[in-house]
Structures are given as structure tokens and as C-alpha cells.
N, CA, C and O atoms as CSV, one atom per row, in Angstrom:
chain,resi,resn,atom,element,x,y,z
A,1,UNK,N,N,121.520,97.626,126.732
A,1,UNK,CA,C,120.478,98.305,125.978
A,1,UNK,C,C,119.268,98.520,126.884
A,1,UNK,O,O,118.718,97.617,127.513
A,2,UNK,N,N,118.965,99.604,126.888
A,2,UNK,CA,C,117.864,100.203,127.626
A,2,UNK,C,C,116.046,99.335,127.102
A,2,UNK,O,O,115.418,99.421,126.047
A,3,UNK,N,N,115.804,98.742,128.112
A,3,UNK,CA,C,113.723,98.181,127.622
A,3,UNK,C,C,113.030,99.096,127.450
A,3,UNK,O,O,112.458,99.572,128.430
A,4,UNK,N,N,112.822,99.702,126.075
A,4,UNK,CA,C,111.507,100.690,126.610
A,4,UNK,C,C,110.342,100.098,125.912
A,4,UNK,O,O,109.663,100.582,125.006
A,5,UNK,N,N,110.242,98.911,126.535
A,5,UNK,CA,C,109.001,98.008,126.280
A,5,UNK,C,C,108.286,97.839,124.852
A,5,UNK,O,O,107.088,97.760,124.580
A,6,UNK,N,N,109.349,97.812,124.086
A,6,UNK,CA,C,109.406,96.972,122.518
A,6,UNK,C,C,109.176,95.544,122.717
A,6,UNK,O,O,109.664,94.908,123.651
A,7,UNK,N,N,108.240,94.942,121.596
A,7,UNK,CA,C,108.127,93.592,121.685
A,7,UNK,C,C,108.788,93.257,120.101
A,7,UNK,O,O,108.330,93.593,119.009
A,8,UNK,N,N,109.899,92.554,120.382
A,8,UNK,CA,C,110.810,91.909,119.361
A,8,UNK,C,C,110.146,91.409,118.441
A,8,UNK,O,O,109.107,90.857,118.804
A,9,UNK,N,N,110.401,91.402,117.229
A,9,UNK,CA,C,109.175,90.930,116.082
A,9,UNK,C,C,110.595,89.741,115.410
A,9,UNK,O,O,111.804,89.967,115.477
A,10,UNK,N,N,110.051,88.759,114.926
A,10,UNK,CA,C,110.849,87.918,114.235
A,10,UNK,C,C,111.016,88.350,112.917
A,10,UNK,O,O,110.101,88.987,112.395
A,11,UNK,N,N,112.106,88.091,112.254
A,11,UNK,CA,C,112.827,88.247,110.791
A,11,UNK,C,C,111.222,87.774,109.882
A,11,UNK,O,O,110.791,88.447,108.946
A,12,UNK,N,N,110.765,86.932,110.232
A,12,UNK,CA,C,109.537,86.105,109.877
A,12,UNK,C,C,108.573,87.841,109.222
A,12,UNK,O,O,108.531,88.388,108.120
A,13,UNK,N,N,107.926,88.189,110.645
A,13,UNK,CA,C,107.093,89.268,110.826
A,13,UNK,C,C,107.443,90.271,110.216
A,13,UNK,O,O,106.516,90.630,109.490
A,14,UNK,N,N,108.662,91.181,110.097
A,14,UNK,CA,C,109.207,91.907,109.580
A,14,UNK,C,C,109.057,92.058,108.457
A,14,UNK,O,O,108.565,93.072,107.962
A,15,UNK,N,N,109.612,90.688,107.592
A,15,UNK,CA,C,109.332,90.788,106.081
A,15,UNK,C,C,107.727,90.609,105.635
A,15,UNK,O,O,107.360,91.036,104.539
A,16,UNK,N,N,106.790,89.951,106.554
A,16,UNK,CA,C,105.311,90.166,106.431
A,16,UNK,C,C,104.517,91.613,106.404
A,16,UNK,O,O,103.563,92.101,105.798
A,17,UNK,N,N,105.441,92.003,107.387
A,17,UNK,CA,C,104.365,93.632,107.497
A,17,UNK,C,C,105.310,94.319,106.299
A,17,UNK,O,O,104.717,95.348,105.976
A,18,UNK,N,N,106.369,94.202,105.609
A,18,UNK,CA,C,107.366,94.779,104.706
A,18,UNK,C,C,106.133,95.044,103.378
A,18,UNK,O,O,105.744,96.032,102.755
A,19,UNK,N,N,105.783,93.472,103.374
A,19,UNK,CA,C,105.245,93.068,101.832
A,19,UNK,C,C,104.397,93.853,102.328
A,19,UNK,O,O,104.337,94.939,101.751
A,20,UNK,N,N,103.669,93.700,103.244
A,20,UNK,CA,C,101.945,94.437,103.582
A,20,UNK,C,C,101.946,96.257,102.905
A,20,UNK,O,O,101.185,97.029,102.322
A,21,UNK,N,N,103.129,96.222,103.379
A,21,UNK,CA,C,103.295,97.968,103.125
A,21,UNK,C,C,103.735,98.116,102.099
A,21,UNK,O,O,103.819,99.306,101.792
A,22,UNK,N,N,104.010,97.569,101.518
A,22,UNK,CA,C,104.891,97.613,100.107
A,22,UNK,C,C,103.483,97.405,99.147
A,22,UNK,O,O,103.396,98.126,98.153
A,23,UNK,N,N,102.624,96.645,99.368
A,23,UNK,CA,C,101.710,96.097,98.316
A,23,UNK,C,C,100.335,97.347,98.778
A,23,UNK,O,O,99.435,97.512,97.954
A,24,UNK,N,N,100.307,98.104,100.051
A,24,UNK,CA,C,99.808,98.767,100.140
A,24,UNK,C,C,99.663,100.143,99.601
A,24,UNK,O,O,98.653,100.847,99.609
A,25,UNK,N,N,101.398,100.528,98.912
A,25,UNK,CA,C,101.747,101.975,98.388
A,25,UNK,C,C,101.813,101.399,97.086
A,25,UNK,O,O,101.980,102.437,96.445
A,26,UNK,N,N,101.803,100.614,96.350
A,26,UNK,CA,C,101.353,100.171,95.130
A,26,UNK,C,C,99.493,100.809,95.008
A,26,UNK,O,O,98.990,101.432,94.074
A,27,UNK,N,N,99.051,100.503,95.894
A,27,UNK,CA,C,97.447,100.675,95.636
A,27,UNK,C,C,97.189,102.116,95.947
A,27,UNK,O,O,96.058,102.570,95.771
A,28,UNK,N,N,98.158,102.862,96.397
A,28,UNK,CA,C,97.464,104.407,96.594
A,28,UNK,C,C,97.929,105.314,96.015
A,28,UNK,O,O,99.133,105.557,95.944
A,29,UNK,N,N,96.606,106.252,95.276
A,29,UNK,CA,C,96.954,107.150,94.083
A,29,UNK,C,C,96.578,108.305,95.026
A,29,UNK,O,O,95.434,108.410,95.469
A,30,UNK,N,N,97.931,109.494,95.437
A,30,UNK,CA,C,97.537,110.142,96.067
A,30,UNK,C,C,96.447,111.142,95.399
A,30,UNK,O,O,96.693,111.704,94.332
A,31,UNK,N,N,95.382,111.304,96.008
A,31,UNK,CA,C,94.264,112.680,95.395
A,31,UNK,C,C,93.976,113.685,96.459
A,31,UNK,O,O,93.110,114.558,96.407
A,32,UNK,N,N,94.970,113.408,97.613
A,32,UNK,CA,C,94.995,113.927,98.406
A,32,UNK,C,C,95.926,114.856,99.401
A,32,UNK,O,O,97.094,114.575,99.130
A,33,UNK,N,N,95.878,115.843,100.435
A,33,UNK,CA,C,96.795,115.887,100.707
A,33,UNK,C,C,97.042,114.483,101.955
A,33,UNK,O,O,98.188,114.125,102.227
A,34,UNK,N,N,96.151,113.997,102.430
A,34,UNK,CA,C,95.979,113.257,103.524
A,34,UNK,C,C,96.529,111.724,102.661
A,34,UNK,O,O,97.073,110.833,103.313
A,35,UNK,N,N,96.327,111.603,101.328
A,35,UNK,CA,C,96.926,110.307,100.234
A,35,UNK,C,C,98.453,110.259,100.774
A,35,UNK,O,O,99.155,109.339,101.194
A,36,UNK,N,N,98.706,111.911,100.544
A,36,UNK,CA,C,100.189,112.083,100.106
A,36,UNK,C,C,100.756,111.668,101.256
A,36,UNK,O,O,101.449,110.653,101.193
A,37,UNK,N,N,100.605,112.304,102.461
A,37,UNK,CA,C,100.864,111.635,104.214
A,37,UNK,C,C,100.816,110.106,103.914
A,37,UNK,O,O,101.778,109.340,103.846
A,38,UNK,N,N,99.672,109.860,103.771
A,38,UNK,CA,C,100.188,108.098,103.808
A,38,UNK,C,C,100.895,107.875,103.137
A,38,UNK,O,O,101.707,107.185,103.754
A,39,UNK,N,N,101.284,108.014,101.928
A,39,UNK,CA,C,102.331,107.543,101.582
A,39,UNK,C,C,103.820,107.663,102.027
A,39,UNK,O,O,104.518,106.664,102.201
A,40,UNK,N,N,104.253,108.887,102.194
A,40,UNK,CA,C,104.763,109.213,103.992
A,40,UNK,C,C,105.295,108.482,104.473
A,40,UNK,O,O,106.413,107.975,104.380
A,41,UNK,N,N,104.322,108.368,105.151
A,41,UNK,CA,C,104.271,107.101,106.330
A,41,UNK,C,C,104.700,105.708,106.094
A,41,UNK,O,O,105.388,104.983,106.813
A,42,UNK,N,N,104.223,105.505,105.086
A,42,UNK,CA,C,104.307,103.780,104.467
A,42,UNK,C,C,105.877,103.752,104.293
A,42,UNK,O,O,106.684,102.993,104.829
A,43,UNK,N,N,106.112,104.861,103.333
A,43,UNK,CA,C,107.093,104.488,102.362
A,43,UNK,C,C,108.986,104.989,103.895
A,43,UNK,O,O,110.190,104.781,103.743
A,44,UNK,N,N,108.118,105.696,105.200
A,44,UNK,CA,C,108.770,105.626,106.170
A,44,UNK,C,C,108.977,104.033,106.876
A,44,UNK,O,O,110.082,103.625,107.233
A,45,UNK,N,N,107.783,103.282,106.993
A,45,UNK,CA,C,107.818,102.557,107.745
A,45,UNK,C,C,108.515,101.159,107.348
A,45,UNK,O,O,108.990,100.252,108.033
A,46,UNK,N,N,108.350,101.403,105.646
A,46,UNK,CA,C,109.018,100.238,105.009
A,46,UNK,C,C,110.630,100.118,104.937
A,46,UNK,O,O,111.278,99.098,104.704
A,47,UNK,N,N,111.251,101.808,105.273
A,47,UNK,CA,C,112.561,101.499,105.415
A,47,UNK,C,C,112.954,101.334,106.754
A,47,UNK,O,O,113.949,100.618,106.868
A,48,UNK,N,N,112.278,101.966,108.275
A,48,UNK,CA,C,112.041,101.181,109.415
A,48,UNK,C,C,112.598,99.843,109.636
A,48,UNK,O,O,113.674,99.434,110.075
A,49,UNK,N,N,111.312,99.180,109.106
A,49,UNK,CA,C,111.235,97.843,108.690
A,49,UNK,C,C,112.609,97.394,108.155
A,49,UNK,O,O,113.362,96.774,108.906
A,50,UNK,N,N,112.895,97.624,107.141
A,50,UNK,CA,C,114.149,97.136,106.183
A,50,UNK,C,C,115.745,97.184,107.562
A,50,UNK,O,O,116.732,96.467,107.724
A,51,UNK,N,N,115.158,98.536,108.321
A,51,UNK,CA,C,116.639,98.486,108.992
A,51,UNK,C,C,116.806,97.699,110.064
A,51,UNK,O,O,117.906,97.366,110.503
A,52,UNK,N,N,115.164,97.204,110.762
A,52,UNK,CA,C,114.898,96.225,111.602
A,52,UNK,C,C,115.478,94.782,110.960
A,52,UNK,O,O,116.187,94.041,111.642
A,53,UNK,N,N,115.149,94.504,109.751
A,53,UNK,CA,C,115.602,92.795,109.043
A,53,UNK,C,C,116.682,93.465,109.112
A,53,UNK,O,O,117.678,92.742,109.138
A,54,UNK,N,N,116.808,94.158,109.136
A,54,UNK,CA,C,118.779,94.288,108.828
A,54,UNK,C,C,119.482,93.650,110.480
A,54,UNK,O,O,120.276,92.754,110.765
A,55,UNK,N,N,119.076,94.169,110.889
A,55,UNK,CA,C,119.251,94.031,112.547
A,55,UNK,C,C,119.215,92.845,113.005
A,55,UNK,O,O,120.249,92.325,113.424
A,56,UNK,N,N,118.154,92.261,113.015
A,56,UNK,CA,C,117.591,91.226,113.463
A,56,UNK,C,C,118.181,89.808,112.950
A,56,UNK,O,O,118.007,89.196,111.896
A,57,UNK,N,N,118.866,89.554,113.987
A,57,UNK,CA,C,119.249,87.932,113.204
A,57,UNK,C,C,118.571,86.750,113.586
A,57,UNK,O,O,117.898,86.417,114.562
A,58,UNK,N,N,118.922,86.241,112.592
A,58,UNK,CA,C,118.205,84.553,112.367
A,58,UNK,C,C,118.359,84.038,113.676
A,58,UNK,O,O,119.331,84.057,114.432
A,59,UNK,N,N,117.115,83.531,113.816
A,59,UNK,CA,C,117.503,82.544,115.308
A,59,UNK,C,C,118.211,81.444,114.944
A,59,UNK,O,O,117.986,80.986,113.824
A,60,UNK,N,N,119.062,80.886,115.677
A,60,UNK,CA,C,119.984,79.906,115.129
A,60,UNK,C,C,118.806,78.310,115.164
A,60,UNK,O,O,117.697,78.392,115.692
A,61,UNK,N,N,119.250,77.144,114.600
A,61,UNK,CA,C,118.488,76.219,114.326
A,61,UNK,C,C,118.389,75.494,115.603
A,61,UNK,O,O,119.037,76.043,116.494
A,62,UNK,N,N,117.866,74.589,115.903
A,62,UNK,CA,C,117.255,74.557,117.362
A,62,UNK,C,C,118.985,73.326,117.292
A,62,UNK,O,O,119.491,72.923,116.245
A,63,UNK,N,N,119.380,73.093,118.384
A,63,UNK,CA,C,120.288,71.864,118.302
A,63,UNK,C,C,119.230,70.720,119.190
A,63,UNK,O,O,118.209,70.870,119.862
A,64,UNK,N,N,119.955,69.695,118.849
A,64,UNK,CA,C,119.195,68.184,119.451
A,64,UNK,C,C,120.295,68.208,120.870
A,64,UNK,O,O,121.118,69.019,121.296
A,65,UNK,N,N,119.912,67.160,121.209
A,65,UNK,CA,C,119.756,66.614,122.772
A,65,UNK,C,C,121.175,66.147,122.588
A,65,UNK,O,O,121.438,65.784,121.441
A,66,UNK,N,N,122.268,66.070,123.585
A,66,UNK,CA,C,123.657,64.957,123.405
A,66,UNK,C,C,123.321,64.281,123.932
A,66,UNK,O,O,122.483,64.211,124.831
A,67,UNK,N,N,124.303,63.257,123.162
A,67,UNK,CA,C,123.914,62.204,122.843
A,67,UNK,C,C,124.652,61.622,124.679
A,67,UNK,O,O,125.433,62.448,125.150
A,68,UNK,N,N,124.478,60.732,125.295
A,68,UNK,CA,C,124.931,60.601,126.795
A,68,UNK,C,C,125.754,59.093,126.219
A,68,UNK,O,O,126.393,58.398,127.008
């Protein structure tokens, strides 16, 4: 896979900025044409988002030390 200098966001982050945008297009009544764009955008970035958690797997649980 090619770097084009993406910084990996955790499953964590993902679903944080999800809610952010999600609770953000709840609050906007477009009166605009510039409303209507954001919403757009949001309601783009939240399925983004959705296909990123889709992607992104769980980091596995840390393992302990063997035992010697």
C-alpha cells in the first residue's frame, strides 16, 4: 500500500469524530444554500468515517511477558 502521508486514527477516534458529526447534523437547519453544503459534507464524512471503522481493526490486547 502506497504512504501518502495519512496518519492512522484509532477505532477509538473514528467513532469520536462519528458522534461529533452525527450530533452536529442533528443541530443544522439548513436556511441556506451554504447550510445545505454542510450538510453535504457532514453527512459525506460520517459515511467516510463509518467505512474507515469498518476497516480498521481492533488492536489486539497487549500479551504479557513468558513466563522463562
Amino acid at each position: 500500500m502506497e504512504d501518502n502521508g495519512s496518519i492512522p486514527l484509532s477505532r477509538r477516534t473514528i467513532e469520536t469524530l462519528i458522534d461529533l458529526a452525527e450530533n452536529r447534523l442533528t443541530g443544522v437547519t439548513p436556511a441556506d444554500p451554504l447550510d445545505a453544503r454542510e450538510l453535504d459534507m457532514l453527512q459525506s464524512c460520517v459515511i467516510d468515517l463509518k467505512v474507515m471503522k469498518i476497516n480498521t481493526k481492533q488492536a489486539p490486547a497487549p500479551r504479557s511477558a513468558p513466563k522463562s
